[in-house]
C-alpha atoms as an extended CHARMM CRD file, in Angstrom:
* protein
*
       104  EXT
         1         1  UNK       CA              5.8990000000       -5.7440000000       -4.3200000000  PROA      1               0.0000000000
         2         2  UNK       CA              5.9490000000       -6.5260000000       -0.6390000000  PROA      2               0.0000000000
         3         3  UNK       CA              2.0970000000       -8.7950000000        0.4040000000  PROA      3               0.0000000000
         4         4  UNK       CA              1.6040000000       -8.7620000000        3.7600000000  PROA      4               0.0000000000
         5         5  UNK       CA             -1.4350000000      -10.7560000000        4.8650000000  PROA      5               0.0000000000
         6         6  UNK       CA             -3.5270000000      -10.8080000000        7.8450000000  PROA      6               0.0000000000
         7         7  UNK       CA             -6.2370000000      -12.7990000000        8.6650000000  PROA      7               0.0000000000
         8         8  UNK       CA             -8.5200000000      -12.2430000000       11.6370000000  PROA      8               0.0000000000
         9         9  UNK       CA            -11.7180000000      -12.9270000000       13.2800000000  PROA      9               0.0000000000
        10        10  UNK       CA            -13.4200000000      -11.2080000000       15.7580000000  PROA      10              0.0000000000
        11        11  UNK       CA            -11.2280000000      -12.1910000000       18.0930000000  PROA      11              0.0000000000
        12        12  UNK       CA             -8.5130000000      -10.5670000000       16.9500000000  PROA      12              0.0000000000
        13        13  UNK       CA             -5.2710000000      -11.2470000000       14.3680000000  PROA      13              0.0000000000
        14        14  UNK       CA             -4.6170000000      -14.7860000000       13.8720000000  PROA      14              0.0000000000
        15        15  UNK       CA             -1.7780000000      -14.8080000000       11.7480000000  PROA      15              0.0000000000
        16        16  UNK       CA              0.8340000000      -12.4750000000        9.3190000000  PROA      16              0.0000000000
        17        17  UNK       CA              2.5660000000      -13.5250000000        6.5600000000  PROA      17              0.0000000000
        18        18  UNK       CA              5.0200000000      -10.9510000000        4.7940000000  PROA      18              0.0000000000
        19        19  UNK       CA              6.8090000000      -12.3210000000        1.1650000000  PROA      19              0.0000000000
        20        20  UNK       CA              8.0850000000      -10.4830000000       -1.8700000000  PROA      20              0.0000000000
        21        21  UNK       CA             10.5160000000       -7.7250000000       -2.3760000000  PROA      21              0.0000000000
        22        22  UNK       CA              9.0140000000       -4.0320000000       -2.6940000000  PROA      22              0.0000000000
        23        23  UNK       CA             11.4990000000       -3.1140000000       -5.5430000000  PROA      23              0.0000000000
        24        24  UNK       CA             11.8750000000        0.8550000000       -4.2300000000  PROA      24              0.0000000000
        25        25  UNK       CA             15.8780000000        0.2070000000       -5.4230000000  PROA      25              0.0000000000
        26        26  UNK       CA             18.3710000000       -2.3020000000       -5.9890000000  PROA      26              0.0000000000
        27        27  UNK       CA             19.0550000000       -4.9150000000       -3.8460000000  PROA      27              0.0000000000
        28        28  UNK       CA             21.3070000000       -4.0210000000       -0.9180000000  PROA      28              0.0000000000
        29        29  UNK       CA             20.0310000000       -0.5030000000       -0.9720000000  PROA      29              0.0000000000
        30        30  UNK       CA             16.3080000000       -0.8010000000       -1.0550000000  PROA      30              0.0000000000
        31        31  UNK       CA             15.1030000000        1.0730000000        2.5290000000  PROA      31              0.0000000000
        32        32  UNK       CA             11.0820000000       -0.6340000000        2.4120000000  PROA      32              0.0000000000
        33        33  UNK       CA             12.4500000000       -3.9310000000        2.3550000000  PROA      33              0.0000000000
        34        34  UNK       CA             14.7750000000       -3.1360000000        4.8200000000  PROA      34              0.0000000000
        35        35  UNK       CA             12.3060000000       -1.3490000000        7.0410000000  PROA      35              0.0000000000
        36        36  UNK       CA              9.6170000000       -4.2510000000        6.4970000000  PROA      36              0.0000000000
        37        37  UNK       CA             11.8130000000       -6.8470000000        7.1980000000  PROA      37              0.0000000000
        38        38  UNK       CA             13.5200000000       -4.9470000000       10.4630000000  PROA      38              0.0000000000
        39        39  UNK       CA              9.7610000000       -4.6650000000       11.7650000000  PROA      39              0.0000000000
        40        40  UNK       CA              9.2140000000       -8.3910000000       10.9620000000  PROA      40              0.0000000000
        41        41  UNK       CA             12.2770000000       -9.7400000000       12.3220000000  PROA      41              0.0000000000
        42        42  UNK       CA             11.1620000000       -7.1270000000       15.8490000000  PROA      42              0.0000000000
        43        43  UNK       CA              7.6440000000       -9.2480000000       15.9040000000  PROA      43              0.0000000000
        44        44  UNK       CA              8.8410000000      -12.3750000000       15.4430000000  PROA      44              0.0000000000
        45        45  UNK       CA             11.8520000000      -12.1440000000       18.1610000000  PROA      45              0.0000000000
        46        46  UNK       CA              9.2010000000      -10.1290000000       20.4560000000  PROA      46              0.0000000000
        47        47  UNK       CA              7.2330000000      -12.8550000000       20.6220000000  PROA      47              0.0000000000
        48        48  UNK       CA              9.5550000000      -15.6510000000       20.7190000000  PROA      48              0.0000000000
        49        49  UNK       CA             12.3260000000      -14.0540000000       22.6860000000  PROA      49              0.0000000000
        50        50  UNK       CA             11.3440000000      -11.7410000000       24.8590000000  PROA      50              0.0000000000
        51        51  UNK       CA              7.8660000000      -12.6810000000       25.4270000000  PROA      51              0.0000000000
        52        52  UNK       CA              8.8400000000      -15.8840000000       25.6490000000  PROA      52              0.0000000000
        53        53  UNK       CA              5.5330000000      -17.0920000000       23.9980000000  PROA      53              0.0000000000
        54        54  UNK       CA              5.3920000000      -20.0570000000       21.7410000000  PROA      54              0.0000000000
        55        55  UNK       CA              4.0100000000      -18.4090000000       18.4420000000  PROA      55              0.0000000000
        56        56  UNK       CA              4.5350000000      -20.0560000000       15.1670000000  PROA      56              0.0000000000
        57        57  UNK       CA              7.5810000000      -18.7430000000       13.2630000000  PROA      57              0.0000000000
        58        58  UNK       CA              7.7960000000      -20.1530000000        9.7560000000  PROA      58              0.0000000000
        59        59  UNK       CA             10.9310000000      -18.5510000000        7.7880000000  PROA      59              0.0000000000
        60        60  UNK       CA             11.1360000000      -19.4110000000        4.0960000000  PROA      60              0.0000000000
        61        61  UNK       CA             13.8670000000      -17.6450000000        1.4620000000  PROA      61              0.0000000000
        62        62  UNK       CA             10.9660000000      -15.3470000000        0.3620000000  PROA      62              0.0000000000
        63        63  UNK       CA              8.0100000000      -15.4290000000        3.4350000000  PROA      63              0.0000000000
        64        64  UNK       CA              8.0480000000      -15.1970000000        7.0950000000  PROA      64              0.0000000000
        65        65  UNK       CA              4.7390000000      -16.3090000000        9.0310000000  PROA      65              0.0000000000
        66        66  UNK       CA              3.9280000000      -15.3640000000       11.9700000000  PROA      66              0.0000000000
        67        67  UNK       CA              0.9320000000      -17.1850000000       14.0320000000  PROA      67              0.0000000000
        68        68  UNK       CA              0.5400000000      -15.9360000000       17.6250000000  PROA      68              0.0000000000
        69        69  UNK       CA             -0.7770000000      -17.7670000000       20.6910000000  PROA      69              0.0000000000
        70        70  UNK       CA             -4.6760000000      -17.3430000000       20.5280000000  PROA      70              0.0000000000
        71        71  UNK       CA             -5.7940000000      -14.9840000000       22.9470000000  PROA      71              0.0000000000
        72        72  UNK       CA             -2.1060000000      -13.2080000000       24.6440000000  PROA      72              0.0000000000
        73        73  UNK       CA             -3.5840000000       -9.5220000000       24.7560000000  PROA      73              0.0000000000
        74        74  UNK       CA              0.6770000000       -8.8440000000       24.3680000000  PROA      74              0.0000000000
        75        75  UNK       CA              0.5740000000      -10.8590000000       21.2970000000  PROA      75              0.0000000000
        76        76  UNK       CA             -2.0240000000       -9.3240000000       19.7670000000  PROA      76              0.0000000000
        77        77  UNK       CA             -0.7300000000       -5.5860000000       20.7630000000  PROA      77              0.0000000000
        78        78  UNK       CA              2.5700000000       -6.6110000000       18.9950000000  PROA      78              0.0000000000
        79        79  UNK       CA              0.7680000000       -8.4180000000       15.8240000000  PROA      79              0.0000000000
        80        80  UNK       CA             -1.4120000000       -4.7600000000       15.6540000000  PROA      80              0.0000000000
        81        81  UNK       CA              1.5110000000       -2.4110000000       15.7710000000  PROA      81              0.0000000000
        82        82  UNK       CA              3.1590000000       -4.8620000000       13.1340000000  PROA      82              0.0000000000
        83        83  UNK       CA             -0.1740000000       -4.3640000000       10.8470000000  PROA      83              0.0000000000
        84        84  UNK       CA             -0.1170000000       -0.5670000000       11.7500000000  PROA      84              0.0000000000
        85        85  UNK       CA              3.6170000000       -0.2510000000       10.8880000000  PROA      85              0.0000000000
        86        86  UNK       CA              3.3150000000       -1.7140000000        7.3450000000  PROA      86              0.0000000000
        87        87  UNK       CA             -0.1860000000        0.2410000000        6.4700000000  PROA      87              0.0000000000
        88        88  UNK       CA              2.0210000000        3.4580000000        7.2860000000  PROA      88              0.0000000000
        89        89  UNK       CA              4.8660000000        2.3100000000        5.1960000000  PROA      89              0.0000000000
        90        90  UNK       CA              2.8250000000        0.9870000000        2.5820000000  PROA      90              0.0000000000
        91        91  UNK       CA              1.0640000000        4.8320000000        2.3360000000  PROA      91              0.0000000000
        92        92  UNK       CA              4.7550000000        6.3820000000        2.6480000000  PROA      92              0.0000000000
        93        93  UNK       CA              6.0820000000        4.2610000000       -0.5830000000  PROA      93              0.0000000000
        94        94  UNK       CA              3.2790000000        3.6760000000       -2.6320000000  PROA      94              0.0000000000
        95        95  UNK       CA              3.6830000000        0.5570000000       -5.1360000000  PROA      95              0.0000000000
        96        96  UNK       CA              5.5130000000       -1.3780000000       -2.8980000000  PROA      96              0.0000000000
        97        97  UNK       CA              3.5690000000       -3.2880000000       -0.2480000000  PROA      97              0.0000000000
        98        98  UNK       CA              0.2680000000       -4.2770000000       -0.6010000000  PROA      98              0.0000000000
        99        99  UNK       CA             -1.5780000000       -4.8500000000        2.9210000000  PROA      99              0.0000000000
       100       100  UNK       CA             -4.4880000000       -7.4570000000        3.4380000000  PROA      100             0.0000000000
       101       101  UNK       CA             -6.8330000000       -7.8760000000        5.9720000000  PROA      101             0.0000000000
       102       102  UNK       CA             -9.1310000000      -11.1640000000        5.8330000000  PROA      102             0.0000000000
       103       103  UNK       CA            -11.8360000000      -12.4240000000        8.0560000000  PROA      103             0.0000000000
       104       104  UNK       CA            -11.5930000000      -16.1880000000        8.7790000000  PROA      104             0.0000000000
């Protein structure tokens, strides 16, 4: 299973981090994992990239974190549509990615 993890405050979204595999179908074929991590990869290079902002990016062989710079409204927008992507997904394929939202 896919754990995607949010923590917040009223503020707004402080950080994401995304590990696991969902385990829809064999490696190389499984479309959640490759639709997570397209819309992970999307964030991360949004941010860093295009937006030219300097959020935290910590890649692992299993995890990606992703901390934004406190109070970019852009940021945030991009951190919401990345929590409002994998709540939709995690509806379409049941059993596969478990979303959590914490306040901090």
């Amino acid at each position: 299973m896919i754990i995607a993890k949010f923590n917040r405050t009223a503020a707004g979204l402080l950080s994401a981090t995304v590990s696991g595999h969902a385990g829809y179908a064999p490696a190389g074929e499984d479309v959640v994992c490759a639709a997570v991590s397209s819309a992970v990869q999307l964030t991360a290079n949004a941010l860093t990239e295009v937006l030219g902002t300097d959020a935290g990016i910590d890649v692992s062989e299993n995890s990606v974190s992703i901390v934004p710079v406190p109070g970019d409204a852009v940021s945030q927008a991009f951190l919401k549509a990345l929590l409002l992507h994998l709540g939709l997904l995690a509806e379409e394929y049941p059993g596969t990615i478990k979303v959590t939202i914490s306040e901090v």
